[in-house]
TORPA-4810 file (N, C-alpha, C, O; in nm, 3 decimals):
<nodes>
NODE_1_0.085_-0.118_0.000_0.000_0.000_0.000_0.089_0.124_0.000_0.173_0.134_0.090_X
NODE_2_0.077_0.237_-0.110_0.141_0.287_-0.147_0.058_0.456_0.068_-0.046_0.489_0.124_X
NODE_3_0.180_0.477_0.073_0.181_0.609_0.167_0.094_0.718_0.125_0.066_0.717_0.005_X
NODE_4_0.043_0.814_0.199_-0.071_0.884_0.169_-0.002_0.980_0.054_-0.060_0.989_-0.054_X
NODE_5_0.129_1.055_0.075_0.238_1.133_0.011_0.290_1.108_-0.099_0.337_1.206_-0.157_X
NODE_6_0.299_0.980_-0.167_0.279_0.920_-0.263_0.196_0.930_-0.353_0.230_0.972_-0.464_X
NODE_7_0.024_0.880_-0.316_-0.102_0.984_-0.367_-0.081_1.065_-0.380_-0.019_1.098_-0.481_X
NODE_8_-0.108_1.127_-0.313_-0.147_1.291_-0.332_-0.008_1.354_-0.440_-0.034_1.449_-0.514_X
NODE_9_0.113_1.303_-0.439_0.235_1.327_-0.570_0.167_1.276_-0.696_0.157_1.344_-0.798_X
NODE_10_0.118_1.138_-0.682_0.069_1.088_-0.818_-0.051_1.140_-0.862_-0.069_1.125_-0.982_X
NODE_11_-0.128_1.190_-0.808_-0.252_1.242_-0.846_-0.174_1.415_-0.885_-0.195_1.460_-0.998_X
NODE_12_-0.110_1.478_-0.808_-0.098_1.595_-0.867_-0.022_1.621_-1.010_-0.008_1.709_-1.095_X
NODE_13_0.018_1.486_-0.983_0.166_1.492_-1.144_0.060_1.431_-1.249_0.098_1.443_-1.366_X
NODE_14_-0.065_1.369_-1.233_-0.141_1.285_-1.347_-0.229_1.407_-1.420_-0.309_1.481_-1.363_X
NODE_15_-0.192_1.409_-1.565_-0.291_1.510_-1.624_-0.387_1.439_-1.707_-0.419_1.510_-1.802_X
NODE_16_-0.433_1.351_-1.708_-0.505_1.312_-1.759_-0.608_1.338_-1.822_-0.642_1.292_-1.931_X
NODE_17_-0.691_1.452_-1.722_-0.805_1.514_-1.749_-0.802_1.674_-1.785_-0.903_1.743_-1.795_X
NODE_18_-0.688_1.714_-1.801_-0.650_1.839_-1.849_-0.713_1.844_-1.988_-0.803_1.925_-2.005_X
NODE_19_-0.674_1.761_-2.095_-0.738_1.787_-2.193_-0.921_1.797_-2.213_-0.966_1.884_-2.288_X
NODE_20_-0.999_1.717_-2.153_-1.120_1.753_-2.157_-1.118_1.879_-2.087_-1.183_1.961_-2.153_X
NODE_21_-1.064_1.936_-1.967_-1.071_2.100_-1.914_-1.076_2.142_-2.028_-1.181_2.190_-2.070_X
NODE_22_-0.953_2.134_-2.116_-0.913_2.281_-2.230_-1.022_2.287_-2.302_-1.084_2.393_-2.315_X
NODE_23_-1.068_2.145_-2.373_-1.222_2.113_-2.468_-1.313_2.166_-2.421_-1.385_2.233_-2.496_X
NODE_24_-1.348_2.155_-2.267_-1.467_2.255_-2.223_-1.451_2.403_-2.222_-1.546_2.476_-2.249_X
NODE_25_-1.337_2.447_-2.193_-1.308_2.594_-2.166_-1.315_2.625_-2.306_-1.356_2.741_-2.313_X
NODE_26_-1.293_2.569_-2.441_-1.298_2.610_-2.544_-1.413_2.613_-2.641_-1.428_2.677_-2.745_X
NODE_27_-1.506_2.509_-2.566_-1.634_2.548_-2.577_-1.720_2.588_-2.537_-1.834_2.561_-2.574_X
NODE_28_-1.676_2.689_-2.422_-1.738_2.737_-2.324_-1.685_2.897_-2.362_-1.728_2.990_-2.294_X
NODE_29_-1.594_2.921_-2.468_-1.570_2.991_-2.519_-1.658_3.089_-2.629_-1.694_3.206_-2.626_X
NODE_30_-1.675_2.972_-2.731_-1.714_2.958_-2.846_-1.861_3.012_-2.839_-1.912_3.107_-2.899_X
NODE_31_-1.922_2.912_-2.736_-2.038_2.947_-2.751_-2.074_3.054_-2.662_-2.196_3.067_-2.656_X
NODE_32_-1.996_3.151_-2.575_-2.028_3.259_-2.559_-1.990_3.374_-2.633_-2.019_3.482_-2.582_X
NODE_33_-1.922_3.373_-2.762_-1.886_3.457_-2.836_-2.041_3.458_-2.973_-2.069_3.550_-3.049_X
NODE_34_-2.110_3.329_-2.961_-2.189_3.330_-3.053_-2.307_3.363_-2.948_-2.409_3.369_-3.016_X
NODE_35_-2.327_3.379_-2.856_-2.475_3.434_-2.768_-2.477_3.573_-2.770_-2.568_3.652_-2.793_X
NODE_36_-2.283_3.597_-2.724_-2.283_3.775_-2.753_-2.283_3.854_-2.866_-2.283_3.978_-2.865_X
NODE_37_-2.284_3.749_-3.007_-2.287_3.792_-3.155_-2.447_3.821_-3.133_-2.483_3.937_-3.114_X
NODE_38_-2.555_3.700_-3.135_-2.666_3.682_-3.138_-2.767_3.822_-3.098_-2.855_3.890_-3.151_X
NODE_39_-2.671_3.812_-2.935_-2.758_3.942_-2.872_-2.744_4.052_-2.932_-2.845_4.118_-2.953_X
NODE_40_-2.612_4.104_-2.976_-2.581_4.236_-3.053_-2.654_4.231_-3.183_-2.735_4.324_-3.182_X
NODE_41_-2.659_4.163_-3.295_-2.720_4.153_-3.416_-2.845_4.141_-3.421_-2.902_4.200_-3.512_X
NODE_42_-2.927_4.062_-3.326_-3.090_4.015_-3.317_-3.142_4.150_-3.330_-3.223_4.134_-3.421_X
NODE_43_-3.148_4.286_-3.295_-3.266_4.382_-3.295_-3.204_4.427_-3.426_-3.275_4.506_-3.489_X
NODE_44_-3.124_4.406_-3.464_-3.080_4.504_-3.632_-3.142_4.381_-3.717_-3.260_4.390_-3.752_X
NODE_45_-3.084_4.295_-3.742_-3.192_4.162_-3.787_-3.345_4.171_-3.782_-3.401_4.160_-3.891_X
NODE_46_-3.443_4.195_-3.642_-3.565_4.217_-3.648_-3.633_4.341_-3.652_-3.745_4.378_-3.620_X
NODE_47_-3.522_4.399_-3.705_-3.569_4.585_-3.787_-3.600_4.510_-3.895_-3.716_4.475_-3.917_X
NODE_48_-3.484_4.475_-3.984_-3.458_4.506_-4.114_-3.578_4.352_-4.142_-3.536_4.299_-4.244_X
NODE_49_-3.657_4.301_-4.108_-3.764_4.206_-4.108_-3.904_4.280_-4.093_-3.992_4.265_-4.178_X
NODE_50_-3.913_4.331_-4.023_-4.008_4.431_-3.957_-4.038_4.535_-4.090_-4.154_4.544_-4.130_X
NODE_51_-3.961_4.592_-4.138_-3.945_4.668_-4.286_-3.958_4.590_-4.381_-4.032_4.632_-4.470_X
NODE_52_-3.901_4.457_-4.401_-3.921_4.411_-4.530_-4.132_4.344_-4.522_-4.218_4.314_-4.604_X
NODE_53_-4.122_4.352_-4.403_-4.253_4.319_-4.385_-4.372_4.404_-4.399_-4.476_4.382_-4.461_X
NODE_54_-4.327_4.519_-4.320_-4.430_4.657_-4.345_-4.420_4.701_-4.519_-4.509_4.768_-4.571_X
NODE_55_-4.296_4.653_-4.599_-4.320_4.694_-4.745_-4.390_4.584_-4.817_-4.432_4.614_-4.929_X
NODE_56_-4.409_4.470_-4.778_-4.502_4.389_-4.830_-4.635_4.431_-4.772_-4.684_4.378_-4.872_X
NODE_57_-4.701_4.458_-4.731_-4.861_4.506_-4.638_-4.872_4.611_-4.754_-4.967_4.688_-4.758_X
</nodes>
């Protein structure tokens, strides 16, 4: 049975799961750059709808 000091070395030196971190942080990225596109563009988008609509009526 490996000493408690041992653990706690092998677990801090194991990266194992670093790469799914970066994958989430990078899609945790992504898709807040496309919510803050969305929000900025959506009312210029539902103008220029709103007009193409009032010129059809």
């Amino acid at each position: 049975m490996k000493p408690i000091f041992a653990l706690a070395r092998d677990f801090l030196h194991d990266s194992r799961g670093a790469t799914a971190i970066e994958y989430c942080m990078i899609g945790f990225m992504i898709s807040l750059a496309v919510i803050t596109g969305a929000t900025l563009i959506g009312p210029i988008v539902s103008g220029t709808f709103q007009q193409v609509a009032a010129g059809l009526n």
